[in-house]
DSSP file (Angstrom, degrees, kcal/mol; ACC not computed):
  #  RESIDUE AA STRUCTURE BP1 BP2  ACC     N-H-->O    O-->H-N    N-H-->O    O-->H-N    TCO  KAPPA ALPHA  PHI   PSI    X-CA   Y-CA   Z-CA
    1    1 A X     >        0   0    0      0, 0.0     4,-2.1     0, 0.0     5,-0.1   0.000 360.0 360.0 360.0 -35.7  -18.5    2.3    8.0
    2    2 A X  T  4  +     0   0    0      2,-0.2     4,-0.3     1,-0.2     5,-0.2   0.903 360.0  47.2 -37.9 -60.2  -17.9    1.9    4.2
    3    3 A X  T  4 S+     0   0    0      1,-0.2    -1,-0.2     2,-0.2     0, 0.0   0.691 107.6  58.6 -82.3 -27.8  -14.4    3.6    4.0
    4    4 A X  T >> S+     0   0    0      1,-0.2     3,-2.3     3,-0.2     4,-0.9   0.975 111.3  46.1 -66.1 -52.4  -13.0    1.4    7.2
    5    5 A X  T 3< S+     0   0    0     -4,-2.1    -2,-0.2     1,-0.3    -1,-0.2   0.544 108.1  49.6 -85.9   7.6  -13.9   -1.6    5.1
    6    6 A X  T 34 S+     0   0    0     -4,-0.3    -1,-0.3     2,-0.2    -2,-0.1   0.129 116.8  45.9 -79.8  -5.0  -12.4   -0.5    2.0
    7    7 A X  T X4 S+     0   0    0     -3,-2.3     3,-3.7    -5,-0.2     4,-0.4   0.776 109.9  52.4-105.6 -87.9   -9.3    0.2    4.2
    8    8 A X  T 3X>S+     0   0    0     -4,-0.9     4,-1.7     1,-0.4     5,-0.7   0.658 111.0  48.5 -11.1 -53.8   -9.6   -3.0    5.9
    9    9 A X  T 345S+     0   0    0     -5,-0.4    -1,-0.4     2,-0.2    -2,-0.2   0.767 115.2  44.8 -94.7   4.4   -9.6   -4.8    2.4
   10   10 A X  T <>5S+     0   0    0     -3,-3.7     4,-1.4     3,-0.1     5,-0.3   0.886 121.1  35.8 -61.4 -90.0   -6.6   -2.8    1.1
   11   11 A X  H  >5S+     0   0    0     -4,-0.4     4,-0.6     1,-0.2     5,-0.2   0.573 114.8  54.8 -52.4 -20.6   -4.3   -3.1    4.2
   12   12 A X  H >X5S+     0   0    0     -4,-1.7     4,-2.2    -5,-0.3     3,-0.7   0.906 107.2  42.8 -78.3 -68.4   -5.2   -6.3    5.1
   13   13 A X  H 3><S+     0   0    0     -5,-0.7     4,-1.1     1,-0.2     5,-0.2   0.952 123.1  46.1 -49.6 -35.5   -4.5   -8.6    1.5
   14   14 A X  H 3X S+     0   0    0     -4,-1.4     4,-1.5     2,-0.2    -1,-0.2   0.655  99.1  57.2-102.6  -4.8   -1.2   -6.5    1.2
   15   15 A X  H <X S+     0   0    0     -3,-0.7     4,-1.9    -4,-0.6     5,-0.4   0.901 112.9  50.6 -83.9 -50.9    0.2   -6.6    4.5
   16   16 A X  H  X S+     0   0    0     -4,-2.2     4,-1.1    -5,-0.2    -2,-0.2   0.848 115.6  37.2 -38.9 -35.4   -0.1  -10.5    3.7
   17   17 A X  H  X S+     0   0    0     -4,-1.1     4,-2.5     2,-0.2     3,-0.3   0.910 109.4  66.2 -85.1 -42.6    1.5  -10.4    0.5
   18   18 A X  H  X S+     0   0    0     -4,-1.5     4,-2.1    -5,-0.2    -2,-0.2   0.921 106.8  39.9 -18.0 -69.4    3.8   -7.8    2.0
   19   19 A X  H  X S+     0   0    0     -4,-1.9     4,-1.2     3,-0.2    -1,-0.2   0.717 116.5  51.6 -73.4 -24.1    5.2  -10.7    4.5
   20   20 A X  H  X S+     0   0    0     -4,-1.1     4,-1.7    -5,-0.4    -2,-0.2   0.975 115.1  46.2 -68.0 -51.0    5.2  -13.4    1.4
   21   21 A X  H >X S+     0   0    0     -4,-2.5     4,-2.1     2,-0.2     3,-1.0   0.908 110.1  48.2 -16.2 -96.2    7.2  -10.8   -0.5
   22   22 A X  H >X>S+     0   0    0     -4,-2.1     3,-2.4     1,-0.3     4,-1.4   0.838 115.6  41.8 -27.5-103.5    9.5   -9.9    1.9
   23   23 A X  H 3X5S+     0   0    0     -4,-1.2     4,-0.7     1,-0.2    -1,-0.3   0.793 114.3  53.3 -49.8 -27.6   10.6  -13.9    3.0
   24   24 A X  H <X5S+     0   0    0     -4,-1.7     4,-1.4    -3,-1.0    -1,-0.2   0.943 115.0  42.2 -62.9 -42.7   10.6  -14.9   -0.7
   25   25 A X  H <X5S+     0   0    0     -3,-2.4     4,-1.1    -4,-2.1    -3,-0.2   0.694 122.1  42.4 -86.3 -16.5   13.4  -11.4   -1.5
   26   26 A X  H  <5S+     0   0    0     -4,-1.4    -1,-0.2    -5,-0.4    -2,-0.2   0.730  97.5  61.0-110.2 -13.6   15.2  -12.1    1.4
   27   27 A X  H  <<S+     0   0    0     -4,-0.7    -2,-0.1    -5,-0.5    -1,-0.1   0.966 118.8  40.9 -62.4 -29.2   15.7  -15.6    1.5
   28   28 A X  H  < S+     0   0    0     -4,-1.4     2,-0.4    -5,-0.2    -1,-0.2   0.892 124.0  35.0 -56.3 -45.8   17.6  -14.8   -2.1
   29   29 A X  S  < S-     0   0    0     -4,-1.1     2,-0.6     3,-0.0    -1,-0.1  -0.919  75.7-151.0-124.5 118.6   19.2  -11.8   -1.1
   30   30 A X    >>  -     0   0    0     -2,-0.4     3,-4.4    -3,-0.1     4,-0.6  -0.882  32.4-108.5 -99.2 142.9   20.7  -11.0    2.4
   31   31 A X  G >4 S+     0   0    0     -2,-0.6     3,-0.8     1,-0.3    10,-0.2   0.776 117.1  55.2   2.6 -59.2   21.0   -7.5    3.9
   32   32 A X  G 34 S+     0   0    0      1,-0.3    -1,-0.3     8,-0.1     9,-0.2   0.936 101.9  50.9 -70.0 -28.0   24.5   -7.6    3.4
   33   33 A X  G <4 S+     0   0    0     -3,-4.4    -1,-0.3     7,-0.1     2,-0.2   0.676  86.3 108.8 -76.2  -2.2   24.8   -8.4   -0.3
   34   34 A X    <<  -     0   0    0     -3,-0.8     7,-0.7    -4,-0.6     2,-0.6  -0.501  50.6-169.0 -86.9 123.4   22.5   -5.6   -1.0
   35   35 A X  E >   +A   40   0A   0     -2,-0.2     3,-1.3     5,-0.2     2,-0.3  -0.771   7.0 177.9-122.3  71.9   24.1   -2.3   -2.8
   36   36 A X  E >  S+A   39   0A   0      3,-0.6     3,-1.2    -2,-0.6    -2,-0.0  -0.596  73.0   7.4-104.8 152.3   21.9    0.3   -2.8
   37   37 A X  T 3  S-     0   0    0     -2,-0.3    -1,-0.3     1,-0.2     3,-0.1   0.592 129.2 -73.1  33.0  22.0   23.5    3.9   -4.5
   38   38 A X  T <  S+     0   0    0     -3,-1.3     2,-0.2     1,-0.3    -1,-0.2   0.667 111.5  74.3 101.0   0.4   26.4    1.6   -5.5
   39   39 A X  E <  S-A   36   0A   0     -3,-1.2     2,-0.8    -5,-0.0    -3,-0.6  -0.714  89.2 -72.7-130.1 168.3   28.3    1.0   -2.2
   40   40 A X  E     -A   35   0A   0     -2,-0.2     2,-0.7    -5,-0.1    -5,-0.2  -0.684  49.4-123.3 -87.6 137.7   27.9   -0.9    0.8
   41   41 A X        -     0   0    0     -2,-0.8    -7,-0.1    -7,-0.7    -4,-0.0  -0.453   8.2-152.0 -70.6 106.8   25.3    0.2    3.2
   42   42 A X        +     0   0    0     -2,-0.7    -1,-0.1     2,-0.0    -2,-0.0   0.482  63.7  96.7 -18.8 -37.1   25.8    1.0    6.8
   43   43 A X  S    S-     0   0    0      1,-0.2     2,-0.2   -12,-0.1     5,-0.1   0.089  75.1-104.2 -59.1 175.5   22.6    0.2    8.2
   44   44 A X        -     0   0    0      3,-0.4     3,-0.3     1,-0.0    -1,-0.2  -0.531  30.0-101.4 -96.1 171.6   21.9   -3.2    9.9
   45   45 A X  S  > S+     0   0    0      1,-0.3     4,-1.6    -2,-0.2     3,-0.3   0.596 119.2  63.1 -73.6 -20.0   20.1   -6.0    8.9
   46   46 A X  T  4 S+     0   0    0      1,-0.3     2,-0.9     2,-0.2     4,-0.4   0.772 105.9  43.2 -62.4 -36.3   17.1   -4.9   11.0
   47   47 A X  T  4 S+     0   0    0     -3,-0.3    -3,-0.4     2,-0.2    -1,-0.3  -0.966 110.7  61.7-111.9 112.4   16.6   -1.7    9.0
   48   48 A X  T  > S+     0   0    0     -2,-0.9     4,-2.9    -3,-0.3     5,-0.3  -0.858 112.1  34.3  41.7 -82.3   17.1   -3.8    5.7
   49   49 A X  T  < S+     0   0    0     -4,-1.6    -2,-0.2    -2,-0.2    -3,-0.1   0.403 112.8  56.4 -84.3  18.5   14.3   -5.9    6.4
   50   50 A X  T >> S+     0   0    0     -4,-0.4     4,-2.2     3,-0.1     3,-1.5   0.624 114.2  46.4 -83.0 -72.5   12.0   -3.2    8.0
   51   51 A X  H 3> S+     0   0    0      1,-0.3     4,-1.5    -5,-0.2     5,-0.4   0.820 112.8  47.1 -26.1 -51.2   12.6   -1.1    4.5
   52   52 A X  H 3X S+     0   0    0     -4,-2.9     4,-2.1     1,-0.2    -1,-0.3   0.897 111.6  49.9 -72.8 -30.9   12.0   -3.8    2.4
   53   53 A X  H <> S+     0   0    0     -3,-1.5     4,-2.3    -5,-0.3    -1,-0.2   0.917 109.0  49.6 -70.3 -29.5    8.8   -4.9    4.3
   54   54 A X  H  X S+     0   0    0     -4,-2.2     4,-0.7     2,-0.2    -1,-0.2   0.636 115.1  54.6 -90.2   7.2    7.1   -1.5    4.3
   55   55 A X  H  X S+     0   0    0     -4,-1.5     4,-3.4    -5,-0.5     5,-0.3   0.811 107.4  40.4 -80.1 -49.2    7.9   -1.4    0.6
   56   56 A X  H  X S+     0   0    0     -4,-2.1     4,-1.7    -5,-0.4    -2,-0.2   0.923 111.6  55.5 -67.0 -32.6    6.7   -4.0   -0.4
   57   57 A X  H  X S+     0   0    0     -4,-2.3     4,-1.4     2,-0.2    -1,-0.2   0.814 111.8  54.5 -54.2 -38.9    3.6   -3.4    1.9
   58   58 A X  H  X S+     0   0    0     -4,-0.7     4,-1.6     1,-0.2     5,-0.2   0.966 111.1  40.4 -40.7 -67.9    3.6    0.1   -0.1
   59   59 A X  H  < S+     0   0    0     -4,-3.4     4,-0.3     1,-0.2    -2,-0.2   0.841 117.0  47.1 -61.9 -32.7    3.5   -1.4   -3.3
   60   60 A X  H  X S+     0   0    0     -4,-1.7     4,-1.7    -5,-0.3    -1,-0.2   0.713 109.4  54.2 -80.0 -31.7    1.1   -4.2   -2.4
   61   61 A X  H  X S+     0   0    0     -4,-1.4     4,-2.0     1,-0.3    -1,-0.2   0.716 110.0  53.5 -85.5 -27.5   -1.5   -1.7   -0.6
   62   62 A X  H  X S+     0   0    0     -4,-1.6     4,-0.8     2,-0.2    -1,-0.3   0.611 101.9  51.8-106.8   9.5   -1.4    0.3   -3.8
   63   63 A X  H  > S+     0   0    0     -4,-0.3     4,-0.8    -5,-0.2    -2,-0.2   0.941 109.5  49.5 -57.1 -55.8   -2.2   -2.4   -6.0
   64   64 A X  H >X S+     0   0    0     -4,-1.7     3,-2.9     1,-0.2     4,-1.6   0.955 109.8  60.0 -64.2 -51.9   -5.3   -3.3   -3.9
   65   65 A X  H 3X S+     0   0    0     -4,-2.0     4,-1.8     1,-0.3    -1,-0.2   0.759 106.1  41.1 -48.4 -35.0   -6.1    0.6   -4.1
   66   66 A X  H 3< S+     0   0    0     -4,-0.8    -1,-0.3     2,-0.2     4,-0.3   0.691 108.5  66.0 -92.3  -6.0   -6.3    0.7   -7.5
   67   67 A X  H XX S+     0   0    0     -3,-2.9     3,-1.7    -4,-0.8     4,-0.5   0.992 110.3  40.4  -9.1 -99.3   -8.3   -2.8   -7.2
   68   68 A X  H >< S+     0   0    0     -4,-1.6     3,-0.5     1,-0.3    -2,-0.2   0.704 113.5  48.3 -46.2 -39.7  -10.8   -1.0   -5.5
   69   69 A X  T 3< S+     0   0    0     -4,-1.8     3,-0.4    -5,-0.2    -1,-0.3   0.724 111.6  55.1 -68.4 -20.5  -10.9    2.2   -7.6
   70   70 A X  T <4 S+     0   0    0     -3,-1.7    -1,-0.2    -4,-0.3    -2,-0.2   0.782 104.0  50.8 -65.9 -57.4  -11.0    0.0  -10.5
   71   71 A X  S << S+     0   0    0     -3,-0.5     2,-0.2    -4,-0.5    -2,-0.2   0.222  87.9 103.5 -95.4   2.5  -14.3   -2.0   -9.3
   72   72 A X  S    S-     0   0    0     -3,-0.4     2,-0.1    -4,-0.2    -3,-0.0  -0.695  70.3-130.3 -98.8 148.7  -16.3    1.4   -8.6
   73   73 A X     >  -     0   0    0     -2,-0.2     4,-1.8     1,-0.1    -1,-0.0  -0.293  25.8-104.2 -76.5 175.6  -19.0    2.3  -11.3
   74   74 A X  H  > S+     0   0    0      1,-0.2     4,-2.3     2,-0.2    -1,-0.1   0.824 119.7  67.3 -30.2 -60.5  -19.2    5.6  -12.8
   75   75 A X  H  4 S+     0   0    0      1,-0.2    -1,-0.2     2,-0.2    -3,-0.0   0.868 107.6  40.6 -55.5 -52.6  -21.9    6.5  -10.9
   76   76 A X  H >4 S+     0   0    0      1,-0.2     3,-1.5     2,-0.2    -1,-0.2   0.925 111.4  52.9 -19.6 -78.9  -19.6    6.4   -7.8
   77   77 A X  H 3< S+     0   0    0     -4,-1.8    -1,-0.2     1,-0.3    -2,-0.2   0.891 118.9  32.0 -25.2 -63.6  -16.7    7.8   -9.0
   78   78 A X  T 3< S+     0   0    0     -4,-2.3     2,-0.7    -5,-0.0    -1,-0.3  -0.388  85.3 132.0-105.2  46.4  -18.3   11.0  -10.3
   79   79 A X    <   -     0   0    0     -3,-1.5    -3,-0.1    -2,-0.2    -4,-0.0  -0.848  65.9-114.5-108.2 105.0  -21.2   11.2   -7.5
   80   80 A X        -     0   0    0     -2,-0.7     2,-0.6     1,-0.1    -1,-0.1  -0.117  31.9-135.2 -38.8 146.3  -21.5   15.0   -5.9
   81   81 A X        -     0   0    0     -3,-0.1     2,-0.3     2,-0.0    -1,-0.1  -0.914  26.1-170.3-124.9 121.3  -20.4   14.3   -2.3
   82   82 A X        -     0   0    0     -2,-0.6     2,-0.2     4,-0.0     6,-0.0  -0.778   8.0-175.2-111.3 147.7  -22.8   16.2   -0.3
   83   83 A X    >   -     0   0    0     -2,-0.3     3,-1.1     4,-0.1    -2,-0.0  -0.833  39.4-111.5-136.4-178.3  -22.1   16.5    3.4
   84   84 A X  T 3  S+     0   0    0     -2,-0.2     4,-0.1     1,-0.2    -2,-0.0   0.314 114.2  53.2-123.5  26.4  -24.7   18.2    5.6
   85   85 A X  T 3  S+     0   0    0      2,-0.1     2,-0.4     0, 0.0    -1,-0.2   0.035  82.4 108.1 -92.4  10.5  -22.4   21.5    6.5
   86   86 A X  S <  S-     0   0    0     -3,-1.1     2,-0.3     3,-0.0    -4,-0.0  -0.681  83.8-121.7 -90.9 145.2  -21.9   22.2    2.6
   87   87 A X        -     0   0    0     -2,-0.4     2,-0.3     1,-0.1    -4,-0.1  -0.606  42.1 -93.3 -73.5 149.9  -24.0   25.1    2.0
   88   88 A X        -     0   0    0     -2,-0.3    -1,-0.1     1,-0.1    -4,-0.0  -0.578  38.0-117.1 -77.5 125.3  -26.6   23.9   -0.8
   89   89 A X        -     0   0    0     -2,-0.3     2,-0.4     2,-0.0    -1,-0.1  -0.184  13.6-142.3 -78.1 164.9  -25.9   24.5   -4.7
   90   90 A X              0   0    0      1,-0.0     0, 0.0     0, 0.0     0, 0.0  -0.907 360.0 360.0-117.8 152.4  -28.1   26.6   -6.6
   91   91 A X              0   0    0     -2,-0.4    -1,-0.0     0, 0.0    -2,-0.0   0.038 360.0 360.0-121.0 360.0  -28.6   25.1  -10.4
């Protein structure tokens, strides 16, 4: 239950900023003016603004990720993860 609501507070906060992103860069910029390896691009304006939203969704999802990795103690981090088909350590 943990790790879906650690997913849940990733994807969720960045798919939002994702879609703020994303109207803020294109309302500047359209599709067409856009020059990506130095030429004009072929694609449509549909695969313009799918790319640019699931980048920015990228980038935003790994912010939050490192949020969260950020906000765990030590103990967490560096915590054996025992699962109950690992064979048992000897010490």
């Amino acid at each position: 239950m943990e790790q879906s609501r650690k997913l849940i507070c990733i994807l969720w906060p960045s798919f939002l900023v994702a879609c703020a992103a994303e109207a803020a860069f294109f309302t500047v910029f359209h599709p067409a003016d856009l020059h990506p390896f130095g030429g004009p691009s072929a694609a449509g304006e549909r695969l313009a603004y799918t790319i640019g939203f699931f980048a920015f969704w990228l980038f935003a999802a790994s912010a939050s990720a490192l949020t969260c990795f950020l906000q765990s103690s030590a103990a967490q981090v560096n915590a054996p993860r025992v699962t109950p088909d690992s064979p048992a350590r000897l010490r």
